[in-house]
C-alpha positions in Angstrom: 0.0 0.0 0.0 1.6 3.2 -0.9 2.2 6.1 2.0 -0.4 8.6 1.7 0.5 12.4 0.1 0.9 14.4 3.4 0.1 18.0 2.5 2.7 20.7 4.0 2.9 24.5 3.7 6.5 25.6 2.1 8.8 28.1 3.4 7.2 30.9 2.1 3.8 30.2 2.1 4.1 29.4 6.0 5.8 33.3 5.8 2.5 34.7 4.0 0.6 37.4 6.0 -2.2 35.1 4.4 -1.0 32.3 6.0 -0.5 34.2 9.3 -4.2 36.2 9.6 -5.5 32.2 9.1 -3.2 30.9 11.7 -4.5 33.5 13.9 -8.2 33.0 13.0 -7.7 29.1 13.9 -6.0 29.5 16.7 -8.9 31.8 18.1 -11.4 29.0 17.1 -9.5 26.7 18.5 -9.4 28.4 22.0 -12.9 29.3 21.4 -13.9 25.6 21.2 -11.5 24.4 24.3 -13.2 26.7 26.8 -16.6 25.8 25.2 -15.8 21.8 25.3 -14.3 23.0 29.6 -17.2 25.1 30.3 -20.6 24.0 28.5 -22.8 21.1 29.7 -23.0 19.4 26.3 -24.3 15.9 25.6 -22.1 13.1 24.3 -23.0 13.5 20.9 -22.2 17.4 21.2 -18.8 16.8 23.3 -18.1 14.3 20.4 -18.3 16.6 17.8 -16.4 19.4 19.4 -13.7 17.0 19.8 -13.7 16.8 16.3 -13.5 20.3 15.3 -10.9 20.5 17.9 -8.3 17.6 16.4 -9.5 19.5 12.5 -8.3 22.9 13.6 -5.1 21.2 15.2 -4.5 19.4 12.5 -5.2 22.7 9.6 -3.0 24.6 12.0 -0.1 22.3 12.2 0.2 22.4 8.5 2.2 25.3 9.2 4.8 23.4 11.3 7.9 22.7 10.1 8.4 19.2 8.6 10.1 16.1 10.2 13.4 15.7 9.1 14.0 12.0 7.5 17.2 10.5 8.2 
């Protein structure tokens, strides 16, 4: 089976001001949705899929990390 295509921002796209309003937008969300999941009485279908926008936004904003290096 081959690896799958893993999707990365290059160097200067990750240096965009694009890039860094969106980063900043996500993150936002992102903090927005951790005090909501901490705070609001929700049921397990709602926790569920707050988790999931949760682990989304983590993973949209760590396209913007800097690749693993492969020895």
């Amino acid at each position: 089976m081959p690896d799958p295509v893993i999707f990365v921002l290059e160097d200067g796209e990750r240096r965009h001001p694009l890039w860094a309003r969106l980063k900043a937008h996500l993150t936002e969300r992102l903090a927005q949705c951790r005090i909501r999941n901490d705070r609001a009485t929700l049921t397990e279908q709602e926790t569920a899929a707050l988790r999931g926008e949760i682990k989304a936004l983590k993973g949209i904003i760590a396209l913007g990390d800097e690749p693993p290096l492969i020895d």
